[in-house]
C-alpha positions in Angstrom: 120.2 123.4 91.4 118.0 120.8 89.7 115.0 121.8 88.8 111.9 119.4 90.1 109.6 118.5 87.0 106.7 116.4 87.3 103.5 115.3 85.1 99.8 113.7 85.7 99.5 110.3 84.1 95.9 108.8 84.6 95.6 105.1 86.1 93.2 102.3 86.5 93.8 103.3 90.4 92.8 107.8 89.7 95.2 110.1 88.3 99.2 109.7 89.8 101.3 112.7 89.9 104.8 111.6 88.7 107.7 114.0 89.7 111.8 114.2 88.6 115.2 115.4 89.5 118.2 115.1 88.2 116.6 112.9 85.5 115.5 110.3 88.0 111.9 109.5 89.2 111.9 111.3 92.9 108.0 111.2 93.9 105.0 109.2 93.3 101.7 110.9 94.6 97.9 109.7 94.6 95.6 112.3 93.3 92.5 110.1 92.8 89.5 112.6 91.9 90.9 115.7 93.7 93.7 118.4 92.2 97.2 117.4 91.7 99.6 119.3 94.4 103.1 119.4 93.1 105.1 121.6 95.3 105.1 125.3 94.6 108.5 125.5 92.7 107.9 122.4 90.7 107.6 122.6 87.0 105.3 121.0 85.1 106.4 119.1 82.2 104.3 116.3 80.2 107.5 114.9 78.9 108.9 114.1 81.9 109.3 110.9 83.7 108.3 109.0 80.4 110.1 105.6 81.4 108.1 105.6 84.5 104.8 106.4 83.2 105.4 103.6 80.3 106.5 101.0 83.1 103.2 102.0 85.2 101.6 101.3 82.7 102.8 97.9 81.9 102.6 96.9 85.4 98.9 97.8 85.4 98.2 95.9 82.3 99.9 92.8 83.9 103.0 92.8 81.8 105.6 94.4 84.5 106.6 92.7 87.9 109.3 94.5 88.6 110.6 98.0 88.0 114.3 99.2 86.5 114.2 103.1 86.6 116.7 105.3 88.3 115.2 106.8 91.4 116.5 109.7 93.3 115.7 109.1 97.3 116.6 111.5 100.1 116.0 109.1 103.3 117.6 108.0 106.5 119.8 104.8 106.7 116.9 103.2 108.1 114.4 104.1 105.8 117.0 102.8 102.7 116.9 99.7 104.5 113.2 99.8 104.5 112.9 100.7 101.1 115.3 97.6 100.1 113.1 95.3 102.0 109.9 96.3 100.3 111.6 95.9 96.9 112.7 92.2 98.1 108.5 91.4 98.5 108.1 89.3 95.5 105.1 90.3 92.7 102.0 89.2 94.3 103.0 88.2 97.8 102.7 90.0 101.1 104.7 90.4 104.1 104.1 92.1 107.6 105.7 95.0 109.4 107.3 92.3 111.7 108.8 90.4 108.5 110.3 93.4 107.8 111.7 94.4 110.9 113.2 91.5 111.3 114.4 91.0 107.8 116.0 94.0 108.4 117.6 92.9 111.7 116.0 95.9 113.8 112.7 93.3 115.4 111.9 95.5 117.9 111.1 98.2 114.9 107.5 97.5 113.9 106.1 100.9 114.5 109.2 102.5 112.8 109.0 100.2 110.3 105.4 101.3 109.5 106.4 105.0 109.4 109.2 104.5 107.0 106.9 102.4 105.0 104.6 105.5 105.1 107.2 107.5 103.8 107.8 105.5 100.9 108.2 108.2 98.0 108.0 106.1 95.2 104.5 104.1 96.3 103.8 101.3 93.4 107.2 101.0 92.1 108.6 100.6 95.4 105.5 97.8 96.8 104.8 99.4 100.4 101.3 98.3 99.0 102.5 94.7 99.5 102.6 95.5 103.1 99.6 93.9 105.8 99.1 94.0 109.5 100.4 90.9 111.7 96.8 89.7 111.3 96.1 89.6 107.5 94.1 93.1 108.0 95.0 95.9 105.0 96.6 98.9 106.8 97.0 102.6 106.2 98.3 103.1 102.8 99.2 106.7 100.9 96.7 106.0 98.1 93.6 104.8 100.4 92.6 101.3 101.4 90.8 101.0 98.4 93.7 101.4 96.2 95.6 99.1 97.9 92.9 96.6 97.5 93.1 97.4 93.4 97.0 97.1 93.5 96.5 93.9 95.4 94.0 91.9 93.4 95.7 93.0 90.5 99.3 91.4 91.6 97.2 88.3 92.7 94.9 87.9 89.1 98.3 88.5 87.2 100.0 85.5 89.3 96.9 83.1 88.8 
């Protein structure tokens, strides 16, 4: 059995816990100003999960739009498809939990489509950020509202 290793790697948006298996990027998890909380038979290891931290941090300094790691999911059919359609939401645009829905043929889905979005493991690479109420409003989001505001107007500076 693969062992889970994960590291801290600080961000313009509070410290991100970074975890692997099987030498691909599994988990992305906001700490902001409070303790890390890897699971208890994680292993910490400040090597680990290198690629991702140097593409993070390329993305935050406006030089990365899109992300090539390997990523290790275990999710439903339904959330894959999720997780495909919030990769398809181009560098600083949005879309709604109806556009997804229906961009993954399931229109009747919204509220599903919001938990799966809420599931997202891999928050940042993986834009669930990118992701807005039928009405324009910011919705919940793993890493706070304010952090999705950050991740937002940093996308939308880096276009202009």
């Amino acid at each position: 059995m693969e062992t889970t290793q994960y590291t801290l790697m600080p961000s313009p948006v509070g410290t991100l816990l970074l975890a692997s298996r099987d030498d691909s990027l599994a988990t992305i998890r906001f700490c902001g100003a409070e303790a890390p909380n890897p699971e208890p038979d994680w292993v910490r290891d400040d090597s680990a999960c290198d690629e991702a931290r140097a593409q993070l941090a390329e993305y935050f300094d406006g030089r990365r739009r899109q992300f090539a790691l390997t990523m290790h999911f275990t999710c439903t059919e339904f959330q894959m498809a999720v997780l495909d359609a919030l990769r398809a939401i181009p560098y600083g645009e949005t879309r709604t939990y109806a556009e997804i829905a229906w961009q993954i043929g399931r229109p009747r889905a919204v509220r599903a489509v919001g938990a799966a979005n809420g599931r997202n493991p891999l928050p940042i690479i993986i834009p669930c950020h990118r992701v807005i109420g039928s009405d324009g409003s910011l919705t919940g989001f793993g890493g706070g509202l304010e952090v999705k505001r950050q991740l937002l107007a940093l996308e939308a500076a880096t276009v202009q």
